[in-house]
LOKOLRO-380596 format. One line per field, with one value per residue (C-alpha): chain; x negated, y negated, z; residue number from 1. Coordinates in Angstrom, 1 decimal, decimal comma. Layout:
% LOKOLRO-380596
c <- c(A; ...);
u <- c(X; ...);
v <- c(Y; ...);
w <- c(Z; ...);
k <- c(NUM; ...);
***
This chain:
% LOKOLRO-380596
c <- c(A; A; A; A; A; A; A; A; A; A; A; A; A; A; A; A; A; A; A; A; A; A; A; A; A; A; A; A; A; A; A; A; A; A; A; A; A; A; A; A; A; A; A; A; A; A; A; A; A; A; A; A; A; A; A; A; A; A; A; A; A; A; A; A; A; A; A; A; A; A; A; A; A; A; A; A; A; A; A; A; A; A; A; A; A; A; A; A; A; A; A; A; A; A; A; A; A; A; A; A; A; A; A; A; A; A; A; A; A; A; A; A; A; A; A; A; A; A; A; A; A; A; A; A; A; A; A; A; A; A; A; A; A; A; A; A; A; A; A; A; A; A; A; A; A; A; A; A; A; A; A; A; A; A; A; A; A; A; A; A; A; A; A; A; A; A; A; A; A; A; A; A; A; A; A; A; A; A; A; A; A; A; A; A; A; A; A; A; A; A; A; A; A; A; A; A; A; A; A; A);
u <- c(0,0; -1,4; -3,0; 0,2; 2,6; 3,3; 3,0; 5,5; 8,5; 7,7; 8,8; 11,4; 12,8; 12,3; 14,9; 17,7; 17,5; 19,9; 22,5; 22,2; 23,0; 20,1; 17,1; 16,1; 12,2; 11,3; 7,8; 6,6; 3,1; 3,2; 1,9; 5,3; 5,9; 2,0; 3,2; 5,4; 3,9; 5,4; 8,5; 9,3; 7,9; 10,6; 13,2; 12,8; 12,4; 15,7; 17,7; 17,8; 17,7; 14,8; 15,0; 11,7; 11,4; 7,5; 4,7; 1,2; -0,2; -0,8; 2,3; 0,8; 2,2; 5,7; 4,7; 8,0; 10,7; 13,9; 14,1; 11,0; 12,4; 9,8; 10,4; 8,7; 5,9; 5,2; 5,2; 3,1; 0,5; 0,6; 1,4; -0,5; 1,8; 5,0; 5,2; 8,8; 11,4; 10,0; 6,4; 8,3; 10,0; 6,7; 4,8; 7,8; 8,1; 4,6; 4,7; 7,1; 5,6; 2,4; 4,2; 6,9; 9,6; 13,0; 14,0; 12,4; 14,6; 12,8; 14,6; 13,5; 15,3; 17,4; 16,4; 18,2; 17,3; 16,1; 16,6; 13,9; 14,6; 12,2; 14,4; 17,0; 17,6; 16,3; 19,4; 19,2; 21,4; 21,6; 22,1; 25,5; 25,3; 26,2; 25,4; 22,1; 21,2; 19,2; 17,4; 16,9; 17,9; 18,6; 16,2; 17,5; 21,5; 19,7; 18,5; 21,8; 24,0; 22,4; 22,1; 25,9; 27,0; 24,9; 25,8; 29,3; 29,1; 28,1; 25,2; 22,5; 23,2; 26,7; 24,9; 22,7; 25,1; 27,0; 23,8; 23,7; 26,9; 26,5; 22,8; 24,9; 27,3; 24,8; 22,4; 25,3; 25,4; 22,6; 19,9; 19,6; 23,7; 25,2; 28,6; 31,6; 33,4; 36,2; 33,3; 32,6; 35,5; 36,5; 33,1; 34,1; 37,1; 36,3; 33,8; 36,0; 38,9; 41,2; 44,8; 46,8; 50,4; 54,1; 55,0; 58,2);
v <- c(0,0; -3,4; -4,7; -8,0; -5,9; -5,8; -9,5; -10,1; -7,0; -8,9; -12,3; -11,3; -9,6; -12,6; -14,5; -12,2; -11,6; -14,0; -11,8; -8,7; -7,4; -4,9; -3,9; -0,7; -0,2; 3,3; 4,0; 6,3; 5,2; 4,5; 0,7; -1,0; -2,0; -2,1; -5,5; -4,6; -6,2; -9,1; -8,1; -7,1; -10,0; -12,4; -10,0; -10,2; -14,2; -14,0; -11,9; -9,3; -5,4; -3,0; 0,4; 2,1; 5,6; 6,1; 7,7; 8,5; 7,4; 4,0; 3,2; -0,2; -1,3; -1,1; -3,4; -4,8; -2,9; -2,3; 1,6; 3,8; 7,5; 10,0; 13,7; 15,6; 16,5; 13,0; 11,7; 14,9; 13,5; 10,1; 11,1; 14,7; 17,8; 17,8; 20,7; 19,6; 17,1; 15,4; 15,4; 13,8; 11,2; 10,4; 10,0; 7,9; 5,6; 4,9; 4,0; 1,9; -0,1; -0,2; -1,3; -3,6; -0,8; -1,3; 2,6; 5,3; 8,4; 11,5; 13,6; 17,3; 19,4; 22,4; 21,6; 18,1; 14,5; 12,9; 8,6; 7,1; 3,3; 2,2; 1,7; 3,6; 7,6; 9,4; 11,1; 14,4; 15,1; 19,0; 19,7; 19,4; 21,6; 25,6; 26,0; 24,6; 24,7; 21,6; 19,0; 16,8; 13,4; 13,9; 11,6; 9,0; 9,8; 9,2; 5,7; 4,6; 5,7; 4,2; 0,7; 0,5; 1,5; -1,3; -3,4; -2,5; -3,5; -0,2; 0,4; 2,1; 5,1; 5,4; 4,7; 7,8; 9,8; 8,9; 9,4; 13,1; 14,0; 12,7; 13,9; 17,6; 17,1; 16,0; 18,9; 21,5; 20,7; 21,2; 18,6; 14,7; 14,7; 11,7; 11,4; 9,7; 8,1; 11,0; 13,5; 11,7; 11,6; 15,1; 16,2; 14,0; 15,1; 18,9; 18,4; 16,2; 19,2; 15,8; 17,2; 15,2; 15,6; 14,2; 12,7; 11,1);
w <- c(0,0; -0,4; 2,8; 2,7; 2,3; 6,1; 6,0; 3,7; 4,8; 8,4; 6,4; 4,8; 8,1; 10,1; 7,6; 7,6; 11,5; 12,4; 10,4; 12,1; 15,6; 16,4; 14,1; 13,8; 12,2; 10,9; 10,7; 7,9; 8,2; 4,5; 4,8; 4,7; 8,6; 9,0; 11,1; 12,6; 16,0; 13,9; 13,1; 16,9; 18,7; 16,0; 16,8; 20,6; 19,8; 18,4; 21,5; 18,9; 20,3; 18,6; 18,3; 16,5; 15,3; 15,3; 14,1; 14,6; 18,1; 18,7; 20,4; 21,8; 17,4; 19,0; 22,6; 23,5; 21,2; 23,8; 22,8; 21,2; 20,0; 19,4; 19,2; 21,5; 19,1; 19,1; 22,4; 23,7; 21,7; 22,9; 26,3; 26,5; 26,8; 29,6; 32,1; 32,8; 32,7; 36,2; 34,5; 30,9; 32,9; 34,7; 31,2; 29,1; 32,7; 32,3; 28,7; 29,1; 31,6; 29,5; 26,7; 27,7; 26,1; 28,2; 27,1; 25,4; 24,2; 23,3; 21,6; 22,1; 19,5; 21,3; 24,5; 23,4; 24,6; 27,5; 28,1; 29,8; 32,2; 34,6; 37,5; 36,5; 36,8; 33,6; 31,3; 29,8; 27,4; 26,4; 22,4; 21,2; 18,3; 18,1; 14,8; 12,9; 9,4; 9,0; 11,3; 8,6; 8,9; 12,8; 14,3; 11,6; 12,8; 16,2; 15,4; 13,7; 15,6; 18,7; 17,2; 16,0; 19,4; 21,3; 18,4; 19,1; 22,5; 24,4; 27,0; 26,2; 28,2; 26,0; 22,9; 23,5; 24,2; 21,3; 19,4; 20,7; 19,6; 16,3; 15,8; 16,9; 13,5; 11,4; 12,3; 11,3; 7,7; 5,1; 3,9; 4,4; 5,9; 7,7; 9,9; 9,8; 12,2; 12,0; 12,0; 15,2; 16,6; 16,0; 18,0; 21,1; 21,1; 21,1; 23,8; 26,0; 25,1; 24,9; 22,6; 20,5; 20,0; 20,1; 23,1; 24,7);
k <- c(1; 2; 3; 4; 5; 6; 7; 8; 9; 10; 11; 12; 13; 14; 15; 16; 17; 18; 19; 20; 21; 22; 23; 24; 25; 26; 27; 28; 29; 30; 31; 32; 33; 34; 35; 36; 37; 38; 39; 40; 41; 42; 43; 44; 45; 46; 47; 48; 49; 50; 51; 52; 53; 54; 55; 56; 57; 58; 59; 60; 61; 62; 63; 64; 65; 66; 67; 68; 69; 70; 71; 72; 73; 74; 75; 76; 77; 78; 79; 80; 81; 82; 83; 84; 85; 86; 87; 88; 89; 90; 91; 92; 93; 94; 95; 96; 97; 98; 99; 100; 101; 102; 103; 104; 105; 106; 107; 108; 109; 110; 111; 112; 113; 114; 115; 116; 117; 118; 119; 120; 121; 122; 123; 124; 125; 126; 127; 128; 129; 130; 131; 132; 133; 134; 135; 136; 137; 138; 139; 140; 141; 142; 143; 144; 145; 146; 147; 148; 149; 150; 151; 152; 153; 154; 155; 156; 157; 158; 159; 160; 161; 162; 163; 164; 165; 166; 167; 168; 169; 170; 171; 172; 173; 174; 175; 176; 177; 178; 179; 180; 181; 182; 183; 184; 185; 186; 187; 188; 189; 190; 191; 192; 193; 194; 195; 196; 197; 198; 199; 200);
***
């Protein structure tokens, strides 16, 4: 990629930020969020909400997103490998607090997900998914659904959990799937075992 092209998606993000709610960044290491210390500090300038899906391990790029998302994979490697959930918590509480990240979700494929506050009690969400064909896309269903829930007006801890149902649907069809909001709804409400009907 050419070594401005960070410069300039950081630019152009900076003049539509006033137009959108939260900002999610996606980091495929290809060159095209290579600032993106840039594009979070002019998010956070603008009260905006960051959510960042990342990769490799220099987590200190990210300093001062709200929510960081690895997979497990990933935050072993910045973190060095969990014994258990106490020992996870301990490691995502301590880069957050090195970072200046208000959350950090990791999501941990059938074992689920677990949301990391400092100051607040971890959340572990188990996998909401009986059947999968395809985990494509998940971490991505993750990310979007998370920022249109706090977008929407929901805490994080909702948002998540929103997110996990979701990431459940999408992770029960094949290839690069999304969900809808009926999709959605149909999973919440076969989890909650809430029934619909005539009434008086």
């Amino acid at each position: 990629a050419p070594p401005d092209l960070g410069d300039e998606v950081a630019a152009l993000v900076s003049t539509h930020l006033a137009r959108c709610d939260v900002l999610v960044v996606s980091d495929y290491a290809k060159g095209a969020v290579s600032r993106v210390d840039l594009v979070i500090a002019a998010a956070r300038a603008a009260g905006k909400q960051v959510i960042v899906d990342p990769k490799g391990a220099d987590f200190a790029r990210y300093a001062g997103a709200t929510l960081v998302t690895p997979n497990l994979h990933e935050f072993e490697t910045v973190a060095g490998a969990c014994h258990d959930d106490d020992d996870l918590v301990r490691k995502a509480e301590a880069l957050c607090q090195r970072f200046s990240f208000e959350a950090m979700l990791v999501t941990r494929g059938e074992a689920g997900m677990s949301l990391v506050r400092p100051g607040a009690a971890a959340l572990h969400l188990a996998a909401r998914s009986r059947d999968v064909f395809d985990v494509t896309g998940a971490g991505d269903t993750v990310c979007g659904v998370t920022a249109v829930a706090l977008a929407a007006g929901h805490d994080l801890a909702n948002a998540v959990a929103l997110a996990n149902v979701a990431a459940g649907v999408v992770v029960g069809k094949f290839g690069a799937a999304n969900v809808s909001i009926a999709e959605l709804d149909g999973a919440l409400r076969s989890r909650e075992a809430v029934h619909r009907g005539v009434l008086t």
